[in-house]
C-alpha positions as CSV (number, residue, x, y, z in Angstrom):
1,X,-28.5,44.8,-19.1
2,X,-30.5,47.0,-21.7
3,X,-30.3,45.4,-25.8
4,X,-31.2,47.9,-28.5
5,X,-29.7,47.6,-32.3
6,X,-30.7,48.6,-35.5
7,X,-31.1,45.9,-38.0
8,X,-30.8,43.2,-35.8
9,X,-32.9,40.3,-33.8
10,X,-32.3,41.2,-30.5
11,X,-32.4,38.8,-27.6
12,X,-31.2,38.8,-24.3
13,X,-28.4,37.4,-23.5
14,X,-27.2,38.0,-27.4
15,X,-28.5,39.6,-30.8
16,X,-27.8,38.0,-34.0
17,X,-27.2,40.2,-37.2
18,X,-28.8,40.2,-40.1
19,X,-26.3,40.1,-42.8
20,X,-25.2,36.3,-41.9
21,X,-26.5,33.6,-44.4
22,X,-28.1,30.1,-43.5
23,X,-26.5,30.6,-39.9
24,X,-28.1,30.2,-36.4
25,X,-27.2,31.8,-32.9
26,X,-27.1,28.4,-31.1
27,X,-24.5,27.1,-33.6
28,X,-22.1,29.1,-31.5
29,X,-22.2,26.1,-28.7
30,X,-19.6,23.7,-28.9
31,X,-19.1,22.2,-32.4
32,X,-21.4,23.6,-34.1
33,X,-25.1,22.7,-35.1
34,X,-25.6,19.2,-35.8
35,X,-26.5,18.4,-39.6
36,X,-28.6,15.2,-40.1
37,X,-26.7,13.2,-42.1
38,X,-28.7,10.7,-43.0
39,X,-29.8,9.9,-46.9
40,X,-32.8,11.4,-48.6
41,X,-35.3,8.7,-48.2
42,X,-34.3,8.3,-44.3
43,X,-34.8,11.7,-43.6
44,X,-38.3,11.4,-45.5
45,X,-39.7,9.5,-42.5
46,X,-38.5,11.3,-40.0
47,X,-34.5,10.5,-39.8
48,X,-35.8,7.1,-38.5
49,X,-33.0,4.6,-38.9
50,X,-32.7,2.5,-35.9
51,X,-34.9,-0.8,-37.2
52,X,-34.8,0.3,-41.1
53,X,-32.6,-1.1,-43.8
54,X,-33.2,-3.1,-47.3
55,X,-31.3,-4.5,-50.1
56,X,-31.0,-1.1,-52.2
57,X,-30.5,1.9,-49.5
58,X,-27.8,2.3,-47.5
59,X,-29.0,3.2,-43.8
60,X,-25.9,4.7,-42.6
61,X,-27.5,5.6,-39.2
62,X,-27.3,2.0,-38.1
63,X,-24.1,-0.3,-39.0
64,X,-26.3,-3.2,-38.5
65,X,-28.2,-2.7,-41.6
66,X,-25.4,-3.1,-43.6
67,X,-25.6,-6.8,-43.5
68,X,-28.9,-6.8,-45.5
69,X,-26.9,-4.7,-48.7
70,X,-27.4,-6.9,-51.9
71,X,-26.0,-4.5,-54.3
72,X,-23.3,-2.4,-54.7
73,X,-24.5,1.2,-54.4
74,X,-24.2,5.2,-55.0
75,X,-25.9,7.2,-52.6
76,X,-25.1,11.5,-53.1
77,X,-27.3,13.9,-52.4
78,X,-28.3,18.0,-52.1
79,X,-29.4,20.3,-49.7
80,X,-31.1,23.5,-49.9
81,X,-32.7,25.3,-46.9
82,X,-34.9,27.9,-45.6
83,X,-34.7,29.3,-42.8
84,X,-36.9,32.2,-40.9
85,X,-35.4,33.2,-37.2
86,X,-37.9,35.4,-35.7
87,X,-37.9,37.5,-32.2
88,X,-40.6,39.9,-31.4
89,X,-41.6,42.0,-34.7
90,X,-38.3,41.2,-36.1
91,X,-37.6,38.3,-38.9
92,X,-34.6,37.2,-40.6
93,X,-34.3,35.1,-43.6
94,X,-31.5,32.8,-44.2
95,X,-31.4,30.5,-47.6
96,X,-28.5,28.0,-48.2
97,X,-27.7,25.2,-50.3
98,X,-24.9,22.4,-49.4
99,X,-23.9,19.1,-50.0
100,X,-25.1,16.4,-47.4
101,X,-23.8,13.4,-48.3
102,X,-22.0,10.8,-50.3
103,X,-21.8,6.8,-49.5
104,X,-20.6,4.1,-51.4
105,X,-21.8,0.4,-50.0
106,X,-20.2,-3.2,-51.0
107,X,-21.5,-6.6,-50.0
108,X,-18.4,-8.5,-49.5
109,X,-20.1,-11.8,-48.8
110,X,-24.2,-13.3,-48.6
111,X,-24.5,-11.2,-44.7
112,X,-21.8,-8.9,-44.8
113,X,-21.6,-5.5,-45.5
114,X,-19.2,-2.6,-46.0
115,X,-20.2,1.7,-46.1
116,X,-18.0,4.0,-46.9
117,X,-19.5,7.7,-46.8
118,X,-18.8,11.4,-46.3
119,X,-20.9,14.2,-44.8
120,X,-21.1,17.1,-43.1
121,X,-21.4,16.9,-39.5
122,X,-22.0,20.7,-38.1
123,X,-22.0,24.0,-39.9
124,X,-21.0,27.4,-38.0
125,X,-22.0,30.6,-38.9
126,X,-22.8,34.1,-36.8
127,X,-22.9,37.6,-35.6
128,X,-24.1,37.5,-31.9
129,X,-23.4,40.5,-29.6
130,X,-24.1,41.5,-25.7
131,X,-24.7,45.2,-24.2
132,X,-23.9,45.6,-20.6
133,X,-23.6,48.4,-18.4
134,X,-21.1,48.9,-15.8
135,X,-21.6,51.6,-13.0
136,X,-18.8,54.4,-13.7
137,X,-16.7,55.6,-11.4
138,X,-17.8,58.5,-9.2
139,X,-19.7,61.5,-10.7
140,X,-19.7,59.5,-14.4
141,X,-21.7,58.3,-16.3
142,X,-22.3,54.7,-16.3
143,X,-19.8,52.0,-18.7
144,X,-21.6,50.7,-21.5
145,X,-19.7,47.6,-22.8
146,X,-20.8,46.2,-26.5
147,X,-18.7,42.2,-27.1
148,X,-19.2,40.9,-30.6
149,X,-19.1,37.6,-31.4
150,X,-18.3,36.1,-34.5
151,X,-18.0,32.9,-35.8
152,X,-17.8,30.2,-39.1
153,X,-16.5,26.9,-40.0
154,X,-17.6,23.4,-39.6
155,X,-16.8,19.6,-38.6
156,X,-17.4,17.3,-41.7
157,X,-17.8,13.0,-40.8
158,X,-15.8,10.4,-43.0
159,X,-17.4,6.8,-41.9
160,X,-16.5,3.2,-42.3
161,X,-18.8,0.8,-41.0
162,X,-19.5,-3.1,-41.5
163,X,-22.4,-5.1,-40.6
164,X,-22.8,-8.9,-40.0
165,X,-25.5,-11.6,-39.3
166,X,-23.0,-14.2,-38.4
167,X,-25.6,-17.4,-37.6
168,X,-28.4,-16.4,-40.7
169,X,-31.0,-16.7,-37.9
170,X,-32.4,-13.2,-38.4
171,X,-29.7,-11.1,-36.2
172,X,-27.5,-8.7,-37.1
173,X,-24.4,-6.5,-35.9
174,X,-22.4,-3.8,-37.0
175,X,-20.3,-0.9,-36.2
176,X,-19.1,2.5,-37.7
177,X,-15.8,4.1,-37.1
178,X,-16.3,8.4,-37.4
179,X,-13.3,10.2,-38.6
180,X,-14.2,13.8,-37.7
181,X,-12.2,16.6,-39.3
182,X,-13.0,20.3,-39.5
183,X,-12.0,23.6,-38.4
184,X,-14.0,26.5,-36.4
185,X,-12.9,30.1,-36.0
186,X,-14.1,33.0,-33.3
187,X,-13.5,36.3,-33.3
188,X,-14.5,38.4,-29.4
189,X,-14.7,41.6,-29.9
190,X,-15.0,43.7,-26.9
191,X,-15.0,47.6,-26.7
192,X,-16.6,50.5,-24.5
193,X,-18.8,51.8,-26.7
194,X,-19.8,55.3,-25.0
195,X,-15.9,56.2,-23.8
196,X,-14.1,58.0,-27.1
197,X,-10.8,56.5,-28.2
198,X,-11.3,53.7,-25.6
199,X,-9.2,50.6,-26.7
200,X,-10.7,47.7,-27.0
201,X,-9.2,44.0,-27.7
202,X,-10.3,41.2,-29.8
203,X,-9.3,37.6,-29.3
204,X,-8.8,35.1,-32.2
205,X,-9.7,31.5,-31.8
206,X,-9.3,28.6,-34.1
207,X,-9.8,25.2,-32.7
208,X,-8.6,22.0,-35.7
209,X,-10.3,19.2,-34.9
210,X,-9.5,15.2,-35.9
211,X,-10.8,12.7,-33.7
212,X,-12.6,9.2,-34.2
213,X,-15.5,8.1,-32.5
214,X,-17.1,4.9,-32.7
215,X,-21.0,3.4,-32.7
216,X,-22.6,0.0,-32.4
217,X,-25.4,-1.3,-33.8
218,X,-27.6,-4.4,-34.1
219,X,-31.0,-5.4,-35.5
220,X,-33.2,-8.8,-35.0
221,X,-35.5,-9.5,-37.8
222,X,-38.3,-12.3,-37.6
223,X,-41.1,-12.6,-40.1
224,X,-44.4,-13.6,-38.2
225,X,-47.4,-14.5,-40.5
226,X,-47.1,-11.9,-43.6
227,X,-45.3,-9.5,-41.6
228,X,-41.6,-8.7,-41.1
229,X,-40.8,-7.1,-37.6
230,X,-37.2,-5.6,-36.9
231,X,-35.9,-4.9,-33.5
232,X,-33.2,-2.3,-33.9
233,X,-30.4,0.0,-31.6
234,X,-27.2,1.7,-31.3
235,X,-25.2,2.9,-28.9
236,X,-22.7,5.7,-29.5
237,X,-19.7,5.4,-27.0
238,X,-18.0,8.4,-25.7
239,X,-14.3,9.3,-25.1
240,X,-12.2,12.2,-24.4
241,X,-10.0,13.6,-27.3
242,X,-7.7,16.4,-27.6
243,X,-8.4,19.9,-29.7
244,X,-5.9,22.1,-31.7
245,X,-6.3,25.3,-30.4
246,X,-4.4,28.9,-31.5
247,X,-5.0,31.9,-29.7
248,X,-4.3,35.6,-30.4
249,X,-5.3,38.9,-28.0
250,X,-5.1,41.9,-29.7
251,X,-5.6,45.3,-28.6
252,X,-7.5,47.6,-31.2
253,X,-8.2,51.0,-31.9
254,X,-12.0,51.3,-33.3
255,X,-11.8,53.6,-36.5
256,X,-14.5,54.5,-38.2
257,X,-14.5,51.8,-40.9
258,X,-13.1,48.8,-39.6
259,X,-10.5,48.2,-36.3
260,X,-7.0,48.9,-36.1
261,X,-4.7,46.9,-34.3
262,X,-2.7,48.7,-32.0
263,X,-0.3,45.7,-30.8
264,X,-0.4,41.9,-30.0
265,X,-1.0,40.9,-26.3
266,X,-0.6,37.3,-26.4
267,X,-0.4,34.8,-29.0
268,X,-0.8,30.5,-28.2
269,X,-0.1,28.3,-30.9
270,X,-1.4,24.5,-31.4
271,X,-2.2,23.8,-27.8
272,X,-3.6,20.5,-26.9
273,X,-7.0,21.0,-25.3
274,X,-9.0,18.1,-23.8
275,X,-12.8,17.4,-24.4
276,X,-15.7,14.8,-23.6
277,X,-17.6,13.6,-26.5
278,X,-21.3,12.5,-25.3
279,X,-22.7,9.2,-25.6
280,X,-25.6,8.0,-27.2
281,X,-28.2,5.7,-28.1
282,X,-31.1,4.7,-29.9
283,X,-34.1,2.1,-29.9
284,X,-36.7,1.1,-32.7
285,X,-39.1,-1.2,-34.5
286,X,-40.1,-1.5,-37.9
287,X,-43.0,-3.5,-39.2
288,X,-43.8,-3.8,-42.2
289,X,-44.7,-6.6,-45.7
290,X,-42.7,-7.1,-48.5
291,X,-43.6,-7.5,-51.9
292,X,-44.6,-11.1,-53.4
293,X,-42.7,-10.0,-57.1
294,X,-39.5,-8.7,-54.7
295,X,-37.9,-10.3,-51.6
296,X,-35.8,-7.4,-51.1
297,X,-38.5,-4.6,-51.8
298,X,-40.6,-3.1,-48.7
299,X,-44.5,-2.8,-50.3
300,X,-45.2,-0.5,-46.9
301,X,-43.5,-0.5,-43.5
302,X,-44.0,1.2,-40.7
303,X,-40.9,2.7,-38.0
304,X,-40.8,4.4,-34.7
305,X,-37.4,5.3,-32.8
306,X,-36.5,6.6,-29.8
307,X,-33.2,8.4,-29.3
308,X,-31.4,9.6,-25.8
309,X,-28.0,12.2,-26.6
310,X,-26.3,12.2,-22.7
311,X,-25.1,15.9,-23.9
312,X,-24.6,16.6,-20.4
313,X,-21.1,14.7,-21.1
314,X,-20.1,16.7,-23.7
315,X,-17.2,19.6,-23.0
316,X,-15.2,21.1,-25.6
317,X,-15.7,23.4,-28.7
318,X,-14.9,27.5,-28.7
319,X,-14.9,28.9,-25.0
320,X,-16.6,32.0,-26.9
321,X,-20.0,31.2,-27.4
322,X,-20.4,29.1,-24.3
323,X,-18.8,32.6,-22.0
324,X,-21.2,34.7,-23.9
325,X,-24.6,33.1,-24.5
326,X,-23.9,31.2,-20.9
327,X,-25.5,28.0,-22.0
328,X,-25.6,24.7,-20.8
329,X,-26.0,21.4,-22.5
330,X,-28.4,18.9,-21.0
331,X,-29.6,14.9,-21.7
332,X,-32.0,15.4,-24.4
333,X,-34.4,12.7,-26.1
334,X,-35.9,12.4,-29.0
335,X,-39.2,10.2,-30.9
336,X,-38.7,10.0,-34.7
337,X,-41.1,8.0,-37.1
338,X,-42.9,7.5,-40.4
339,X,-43.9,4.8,-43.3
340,X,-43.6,4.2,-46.5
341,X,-45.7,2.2,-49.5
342,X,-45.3,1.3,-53.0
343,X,-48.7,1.1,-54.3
344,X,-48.0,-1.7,-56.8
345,X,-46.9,-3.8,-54.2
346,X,-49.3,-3.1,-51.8
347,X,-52.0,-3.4,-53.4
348,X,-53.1,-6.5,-55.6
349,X,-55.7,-4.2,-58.0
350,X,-52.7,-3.0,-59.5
351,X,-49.7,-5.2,-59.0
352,X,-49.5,-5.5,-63.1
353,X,-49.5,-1.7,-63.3
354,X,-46.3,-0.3,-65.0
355,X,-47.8,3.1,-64.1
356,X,-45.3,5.9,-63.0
357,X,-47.1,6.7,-60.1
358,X,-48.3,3.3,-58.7
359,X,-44.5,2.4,-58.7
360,X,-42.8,5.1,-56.7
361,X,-42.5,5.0,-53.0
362,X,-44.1,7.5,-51.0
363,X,-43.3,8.2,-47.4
364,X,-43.9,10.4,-44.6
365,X,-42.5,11.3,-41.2
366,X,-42.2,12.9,-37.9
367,X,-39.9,13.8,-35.3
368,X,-39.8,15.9,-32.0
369,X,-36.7,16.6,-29.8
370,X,-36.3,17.6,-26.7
371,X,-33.2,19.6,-26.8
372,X,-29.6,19.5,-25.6
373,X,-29.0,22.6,-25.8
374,X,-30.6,25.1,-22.8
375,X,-31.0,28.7,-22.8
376,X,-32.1,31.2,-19.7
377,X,-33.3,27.6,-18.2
378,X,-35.0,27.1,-21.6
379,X,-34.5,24.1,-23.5
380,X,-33.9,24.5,-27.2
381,X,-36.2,22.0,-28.8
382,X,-37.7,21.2,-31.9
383,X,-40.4,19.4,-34.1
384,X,-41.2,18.7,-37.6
385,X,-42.9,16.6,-40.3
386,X,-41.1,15.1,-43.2
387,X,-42.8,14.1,-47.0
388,X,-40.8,12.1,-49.7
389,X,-41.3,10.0,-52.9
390,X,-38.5,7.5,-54.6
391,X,-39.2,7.5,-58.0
392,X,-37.3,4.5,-60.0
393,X,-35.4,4.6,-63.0
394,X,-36.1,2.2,-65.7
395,X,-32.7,0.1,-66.7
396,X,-33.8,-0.5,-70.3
397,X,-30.3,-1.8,-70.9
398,X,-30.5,-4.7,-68.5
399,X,-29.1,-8.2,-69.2
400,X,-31.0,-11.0,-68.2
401,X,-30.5,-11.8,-64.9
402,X,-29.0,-8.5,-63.6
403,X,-30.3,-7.0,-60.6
404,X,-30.4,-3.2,-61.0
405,X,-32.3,0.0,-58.5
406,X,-31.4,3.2,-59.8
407,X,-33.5,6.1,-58.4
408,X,-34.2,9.6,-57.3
409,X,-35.6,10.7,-53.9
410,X,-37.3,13.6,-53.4
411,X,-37.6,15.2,-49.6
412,X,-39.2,18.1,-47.8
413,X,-38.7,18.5,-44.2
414,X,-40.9,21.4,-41.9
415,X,-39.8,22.2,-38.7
416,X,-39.7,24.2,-36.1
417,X,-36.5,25.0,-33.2
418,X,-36.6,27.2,-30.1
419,X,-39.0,30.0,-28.5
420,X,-39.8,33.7,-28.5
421,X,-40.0,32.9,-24.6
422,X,-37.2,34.0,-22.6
423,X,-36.4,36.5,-25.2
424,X,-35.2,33.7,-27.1
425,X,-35.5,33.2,-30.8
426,X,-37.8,30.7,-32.6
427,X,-36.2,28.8,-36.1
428,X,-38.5,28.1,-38.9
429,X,-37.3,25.8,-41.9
430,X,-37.9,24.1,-44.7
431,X,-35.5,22.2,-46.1
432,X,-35.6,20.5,-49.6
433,X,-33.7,17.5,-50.6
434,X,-32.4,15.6,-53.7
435,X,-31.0,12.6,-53.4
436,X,-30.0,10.1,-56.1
437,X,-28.9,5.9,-55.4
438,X,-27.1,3.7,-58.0
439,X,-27.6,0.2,-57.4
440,X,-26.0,-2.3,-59.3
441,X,-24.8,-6.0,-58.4
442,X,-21.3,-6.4,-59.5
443,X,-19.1,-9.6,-60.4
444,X,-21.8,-11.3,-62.1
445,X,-21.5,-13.8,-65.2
446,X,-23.2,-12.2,-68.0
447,X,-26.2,-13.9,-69.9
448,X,-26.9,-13.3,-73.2
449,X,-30.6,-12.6,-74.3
């Protein structure tokens, strides 16, 4: 099998074009690339969320958290990537900017909590083909065979969750219900590309997706000397759920500016399709002090998790991209951590300081992953560092006695996915988020100043 196009990154098995915008060639497996979800400040320390939680930010990665939610809050936020997909001498760059999220939390009682929310969940987007040669029949020249393989769409994730500490000893439950919804269309192209007025045929898929899926959670906090330790995990169950799949072969004539269809070979309508969704689950612990001027204010914690995704489960998606790129999902695992620290409340020097800077929350973070996704018996895996600062708004129009935390997050994630090995391609990014959280405790009696 010989690869050779103009304009391209050329890989073996597959080429991606260049024309394609804040896309990736592995996001034709399955559903789609997986977006991380998780809020502004969580992904600032690494999309740790398995022991983390507080009074003000909704940690929508573990339904257990939900129980410690004091206030009613607004969580929405916006990201822009950057992306650089490189193979040999040959770099693409790929810029996007999308929502990621929306959540709306509600304590209905002293330890129990409610999270509604909205994100994406994958994104789809590509131009991969294959060249393959075929030996021709006698005294010819050999079959050259080009297939084309495009794709777009995406799954987005509506939650409800609830969390509980039922006996006020320090543990807490939860779980979240996943309502995914979303669409993703293929288009297989297949022609001979060195026979003249050869027909070729393209098949149409379009796969409708709406399935739940459900996640556990729970989280032990105990408070030993100054320090509060939290014990956190979640498991993911998985199930099998049908897929909405349509289907039309065509045959095609390739003209000189675009294909014409020449007739319709088959068409399948709304079939039900079975698939596995994987399991999963996570591990944590968070340490970390809060401040003496604010029982539900972190002045620095430190958090660690440790993730397993039993991907080797999963079937379902497009047929297309698995046929062409013949991959294979695999158990991956994951390590995710990073702190954070208010200086003002860390520090006694300057716990009086109404300085800006001394009162924002800085974080940092890291993760690594092994990869579920494997390529010519290379796994696709990735790393990355992760920077952040909260900075709070002042609530100058306060009554006495409200409890308000309104602020705006600030994120910058750096990573890395895949290899040049293997003729594979290697995934550069820098992604840049804004998020902003409301926070406001509701049904209070007012008091006059």
């Amino acid at each position: 099998m010989r690869i050779k196009l103009s304009g391209v990154i050329a890989f073996a098995p597959f080429a991606l074009a260049a024309q394609l915008v804040g896309v990736s060639p592995y996001s034709s497996m399955g559903f789609g690339e997986q977006i991380n979800g998780n809020s502004a400040r969580y992904l600032s320390i690494g999309g740790a969320t398995s022991a983390t939680g507080d009074a003000y930010n909704i940690n929508i990665g573990n339904p257990a958290s939900y129980s410690r939610l004091a206030l009613t809050n607004f969580e929405a936020g916006v990201l822009s990537s950057s992306r650089n997909q490189q193979q040999g001498d040959i770099n693409i760059d790929n810029n996007y900017t999308t929502f990621n999220y929306i959540f709306f939390s509600f304590p209905l009682h002293r330890d129990v909590g409610l999270v509604l929310g909205v994100r994406p969940h994958t994104t789809r987007g590509f131009n991969i083909s294959r060249n393959e040669t075929f030996p021709g029949l006698a005294g010819q020249d050999p079959i050259q065979s080009l297939t084309r393989l495009q794709g777009s769409g995406g799954i987005n994730n509506a939650t409800i969750g609830v969390g509980w500490e039922p006996f006020q000893k320090g543990l807490s439950i939860g779980v979240n219900a996943h309502y995914f919804f979303g669409t993703n269309i293929d288009f297989v192209t297949t022609q001979l590309s060195n026979i003249p007025n050869s027909i070729s045929s393209r098949l149409e898929q379009e796969i409708n997706y709406s399935h739940w899926q459900f996640q556990t959670g729970f989280q032990y906090h105990r408070k030993i000397g100054k320090l509060d330790y939290t014990l956190g995990g979640t498991y993911t169950f998985g199930n099998n759920i049908n897929q909405n799949l349509s289907e039309t072969l065509l045959s095609l004539r390739m003209g000189a500016n675009r294909p014409q269809p020449i007739d319709t070979i088959r068409i399948a309508l709304d079939q039900r399709v079975e698939a596995t969704l994987a399991s999963a689950y996570t591990v944590g612990l968070q340490i970390g002090k809060f401040s003496e001027d604010n029982d539900y204010q972190y002045a620095w914690s430190i958090t660690g998790d440790y993730h397993v995704h039993n991907m080797n489960e999963f079937f379902g998606g497009t047929s297309s991209g698995r046929n062409l790129l013949r991959g294979t999902y695999i158990q991956g695992s994951s390590i995710r951590g990073g702190a954070t620290i208010i200086p003002a409340y860390a520090f006694k020097k300057i716990r009086r300081s109404r300085a800006f800077w001394n009162r924002a929350e800085y974080r940092v973070g890291y993760f690594t992953d092994a990869g579920v996704l494997q390529l010519n018996e290379t796994p696709i895996s990735s790393f990355g560092t992760s920077f952040g600062i909260g900075i709070a708004l002042r609530n100058r129009s306060a009554n006495i006695g409200e409890i308000r935390n309104n602020m705006i997050n600030f994120t910058v994630v750096y990573g890395s996915m895949g290899t040049t090995e293997n003729n594979l391609v290697r995934e550069q990014f820098t992604q840049f988020l804004i998020g902003i959280t409301v926070s406001d405790k509701w049904f209070d009696k007012y008091k006059y100043r």
